[in-house]
N, C-alpha and C positions, 0 to 999 in steps of 0.2 A: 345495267341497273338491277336485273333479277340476281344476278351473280350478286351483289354487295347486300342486295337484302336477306338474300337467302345466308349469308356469310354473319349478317347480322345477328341472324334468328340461331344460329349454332354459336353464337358468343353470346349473346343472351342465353339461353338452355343451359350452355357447360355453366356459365356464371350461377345460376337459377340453382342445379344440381350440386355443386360445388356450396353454394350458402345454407341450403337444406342440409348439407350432411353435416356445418358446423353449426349449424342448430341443433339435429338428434344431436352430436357429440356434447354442444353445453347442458341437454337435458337430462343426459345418464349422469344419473349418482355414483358417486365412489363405491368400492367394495368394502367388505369388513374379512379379516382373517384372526379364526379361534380355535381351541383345541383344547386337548389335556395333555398334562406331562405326568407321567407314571413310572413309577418303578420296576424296570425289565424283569427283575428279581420276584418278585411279591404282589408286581398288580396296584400296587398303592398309589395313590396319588399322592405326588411330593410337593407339599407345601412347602411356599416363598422359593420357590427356583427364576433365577433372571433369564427371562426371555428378551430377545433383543431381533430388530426385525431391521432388516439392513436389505437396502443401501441407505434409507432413511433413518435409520441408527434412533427408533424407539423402542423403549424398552416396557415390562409390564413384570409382574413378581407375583407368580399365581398363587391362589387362592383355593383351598380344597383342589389344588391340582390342576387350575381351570385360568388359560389365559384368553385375550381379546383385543386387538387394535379396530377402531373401528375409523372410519372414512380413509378408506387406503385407496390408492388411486391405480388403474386398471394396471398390471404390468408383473415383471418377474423379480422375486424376492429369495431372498435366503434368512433363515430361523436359525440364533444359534440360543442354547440353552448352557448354563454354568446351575453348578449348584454343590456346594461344599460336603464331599463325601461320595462325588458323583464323576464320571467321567465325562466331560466338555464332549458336547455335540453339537452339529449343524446340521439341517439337509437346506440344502438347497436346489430353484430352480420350481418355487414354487409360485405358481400363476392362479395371480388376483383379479378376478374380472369385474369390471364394472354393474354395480348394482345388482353385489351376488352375496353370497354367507359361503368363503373358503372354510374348510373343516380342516383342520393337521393336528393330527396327535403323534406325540413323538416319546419314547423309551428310551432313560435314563440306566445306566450301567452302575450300580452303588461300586464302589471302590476296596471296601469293607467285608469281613465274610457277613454272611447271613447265616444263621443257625439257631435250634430250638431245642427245648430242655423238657425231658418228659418224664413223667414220676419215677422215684425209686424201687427198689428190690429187698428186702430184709433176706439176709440168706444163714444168721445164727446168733445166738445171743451168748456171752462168754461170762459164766456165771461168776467165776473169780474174781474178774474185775468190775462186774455193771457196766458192761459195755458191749455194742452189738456192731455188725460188719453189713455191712449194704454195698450194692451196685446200684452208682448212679449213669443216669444215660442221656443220650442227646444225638442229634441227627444238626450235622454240617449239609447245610441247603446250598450252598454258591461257596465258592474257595475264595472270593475277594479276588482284587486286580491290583496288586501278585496275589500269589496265591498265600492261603497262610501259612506262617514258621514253625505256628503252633497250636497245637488243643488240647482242652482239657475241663476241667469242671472245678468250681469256688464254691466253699459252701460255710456255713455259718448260723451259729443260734440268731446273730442280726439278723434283720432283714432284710436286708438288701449287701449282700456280700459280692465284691468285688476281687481283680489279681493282690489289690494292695492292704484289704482287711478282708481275709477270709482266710482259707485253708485253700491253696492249690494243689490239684490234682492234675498232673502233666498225663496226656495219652501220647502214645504214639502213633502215629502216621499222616499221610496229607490227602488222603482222597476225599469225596463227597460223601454224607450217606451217614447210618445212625453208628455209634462209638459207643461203649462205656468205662467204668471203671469203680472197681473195688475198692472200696476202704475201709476202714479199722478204726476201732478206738470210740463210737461214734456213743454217746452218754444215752444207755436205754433209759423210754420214754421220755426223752426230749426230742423239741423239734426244729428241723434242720431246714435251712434254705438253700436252696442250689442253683445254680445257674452255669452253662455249657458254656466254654467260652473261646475264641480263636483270635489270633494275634498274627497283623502282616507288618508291612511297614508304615501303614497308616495310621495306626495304633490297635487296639483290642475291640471286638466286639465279641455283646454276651447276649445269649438265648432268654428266653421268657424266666422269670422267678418261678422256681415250683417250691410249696413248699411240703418236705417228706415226713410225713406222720406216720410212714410205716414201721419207724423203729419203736414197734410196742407202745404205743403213746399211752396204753391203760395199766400196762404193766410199771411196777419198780422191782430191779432186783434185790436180793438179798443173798449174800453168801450161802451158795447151795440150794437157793429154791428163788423162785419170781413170786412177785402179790400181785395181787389188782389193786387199784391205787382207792378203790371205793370197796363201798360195805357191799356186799350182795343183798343184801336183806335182812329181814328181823321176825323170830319163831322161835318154834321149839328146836330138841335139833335135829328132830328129824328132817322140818322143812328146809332146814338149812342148810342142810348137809345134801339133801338133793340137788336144791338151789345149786353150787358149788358144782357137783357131781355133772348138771348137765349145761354148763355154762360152755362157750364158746370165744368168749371173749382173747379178740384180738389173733382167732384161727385157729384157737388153741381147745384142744377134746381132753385132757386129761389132768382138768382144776380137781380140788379135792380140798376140805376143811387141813387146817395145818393141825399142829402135832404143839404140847402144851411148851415144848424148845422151842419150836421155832418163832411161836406167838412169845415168847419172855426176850426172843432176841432180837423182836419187831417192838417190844416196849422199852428195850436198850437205845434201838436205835430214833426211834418216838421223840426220847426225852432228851436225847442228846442234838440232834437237829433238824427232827419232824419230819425226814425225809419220806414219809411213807404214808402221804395222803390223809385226808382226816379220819383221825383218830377220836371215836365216843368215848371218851370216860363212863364209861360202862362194861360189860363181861362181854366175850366175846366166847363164842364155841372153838374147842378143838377137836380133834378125831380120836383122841386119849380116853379108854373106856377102864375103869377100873376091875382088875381083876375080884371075882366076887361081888360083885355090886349089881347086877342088871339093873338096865335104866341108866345109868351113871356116866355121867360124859364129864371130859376136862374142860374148863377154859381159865381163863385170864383177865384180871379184871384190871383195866389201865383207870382205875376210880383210886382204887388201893393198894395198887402195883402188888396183888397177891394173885396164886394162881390154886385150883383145887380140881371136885368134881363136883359135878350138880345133876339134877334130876333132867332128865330128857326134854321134861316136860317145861320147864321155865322158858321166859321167853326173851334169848340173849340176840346176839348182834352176829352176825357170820362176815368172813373176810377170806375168800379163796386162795390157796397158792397151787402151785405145782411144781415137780421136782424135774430141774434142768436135766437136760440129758446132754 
C-alpha cells in the first residue's frame, strides 16, 4: 500500500514539474532579430537592400541601412542579403532567443570600383592659341569585383560629364591608389568639370564632380600677353599703375599696365566679340609715356575708339596684363 502511494506521489510531481515547465515555455515571448547592412567599401549604409530571414522566408528592405523582424520564435536562422550592385551574401547559424533583442550587422561587397576625384593642377598657359594644360587626378579606392579594365578621367564645360558626353582621358594601369593625367587644349579661363572614372564588367563607375577653376578663371588670353578679365581700379596713373604693379591675381607677380598696342588690340577684339570682360566706354591708362612730355601717359579710350596721351593726373580706368613667357 505505501509502495502505490509513494509511486503515486512521483507521478503526481513528474506530472506537476512536467506542466510548470509548459507554462514558463507559453509565457516567454518571442525574440526579435535587427541590424544594419553597410557598405564593406565606405561604411555606408545601403538603402532598400532585401534581407530575407529563412527558414521562415521573411523578408524586410532596409531603411537608412537598418533592418528588423520582430516576434521570431526562439531557434537557429540564416540572413541572406541581395542588393543590385552588391555581391549576394548570407551568414548563417544565427540564434534567436526567446524574449531577447538579436543584433547582426552584416557587410556588403559593392561589385563596382569605388573611386574619388580631387582638384586639378594648371601647369602652363599656351599663349598662341588661349589655351592651358592641367593635370587632372583621382584616387581608385576598391578595383570592383572583377577588377576594373579601365581608368581614366571625363571632363567637360557641362556639368555633369560622363564616358558618353565629355572628353575621355584613358590612364594606364589597374592597381588601387591615387593616378593622374595631363591634358591640353583646355580654354583659359573657363571652367571644367571632372570626374575619375573606372570601368569592369558591371559597367562604369565615376568619382565625386570637381569642379577646376584653376585654369586662370580671372585671366583671358590674348596673343602674346594674358588680361585680367576686370578693371583693377580707377585714379590717376600713378595709382594705377601701382594697383597693376602689385596685384597677384590668379598666382601671378609680374601684372604691369599694357602698352597703347596691346590695349588697341583688346578694343579689336572688344567689338568684335567682347571676349574680354567688361569693357567701360571710357579711357583706360597705358604704360606709354611720351617722349618730351613729363607727366604724360597713353591710353585708349573705347568711348571713341581713339587712342593719345594724357596728363598723369586724370582719372581714367586701369586693366592689368602681363607678358607670357
Amino acid at each position: 500500500m505505501k509502495s502505490c502511494l509513494l509511486f503515486k506521489s512521483l507521478v503526481y510531481g513528474m506530472l506537476t514539474i512536467a506542466l510548470l515547465a509548459a507554462l514558463s515555455a507559453c509565457n516567454k515571448k518571442p525574440g526579435s532579430l535587427s541590424g544594419k547592412i553597410t557598405d564593406k567599401i565606405t561604411g555606408a549604409p545601403i538603402e532598400a537592400a532585401n534581407v530575407q530571414l529563412n527558414p521562415l522566408g521573411l523578408n524586410y528592405v532596409t531603411s537608412g541601412g537598418q533592418y528588423g523582424f520582430l516576434d521570431v520564435k526562439a531557434g537557429k536562422y540564416a540572413l541572406s542579403v541581395t542588393k543590385t550592385g552588391y555581391i549576394d551574401i548570407t551568414s548563417s547559424s544565427i540564434r534567436v532567443k526567446a524574449d531577447n533583442i538579436t543584433r547582426h550587422n552584416m557587410q556588403m561587397t559593392p561589385t563596382m570600383p569605388v573611386l574619388s576625384t580631387q582638384a586639378g593642377t594648371n601647369i602652363d598657359y599656351i599663349a598662341t592659341t588661349f589655351t592651358s594644360t592641367a593635370t587632372l587626378n583621382g584616387t581608385i579606392i576598391y578595383a570592383g569585383d572583377p577588377a576594373y579594365t579601365e581608368r581614366g578621367f571625363v571632363y567637360d564645360t557641362s556639368t555633369n560629364p560622363d564616358i558618353e558626353h565629355g572628353t575621355k582621358q584613358i590612364v594606364s594601369g589597374s592597381d588601387t591608389g591615387r593616378y593622374s593625367a595631363t591634358v591640353t587644349g583646355l580654354l583659359t579661363g573657363s571652367a571644367y568639370y571632372v570626374r575619375a572614372y573606372a570601368t569592369n564588367s558591371h559597367g562604369t563607375a565615376y568619382g565625386n564632380r570637381v569642379k577646376d577653376t584653376l585654369l586662370f578663371p580671372n585671366i583671358i588670353g590674348v596673343a602674346g600677353f594674358m588680361m585680367q578679365k576686370q578693371d583693377i581700379g580707377q585714379g590717376t596713373w600713378y595709382r594705377v599703375d601701382s594697383l597693376c604693379n602689385n596685384s597677384t591675381l590668379d598666382g601671378f607677380t609680374d601684372w604691369r599696365l599694357p602698352t597703347v598696342n596691346e590695349m588697341d588690340r583688346v578694343s579689336v577684339i572688344f567689338y568684335n566679340n567682347g571676349d574680354v570682360g567688361e569693357i567701360k566706354s571710357e579711357r583706360y591708362w597705358c604704360i606709354d609715356k611720351t617722349i618730351g612730355m613729363d607727366e604724360w601717359y597713353g591710353y585708349v579710350s573705347f568711348n571713341y575708339e581713339v587712342s593719345g596721351f594724357s596728363r598723369s593726373g586724370n582719372n581714367f580706368y586701369g586693366r592689368c596684363v602681363r607678358t607670357h613667357r
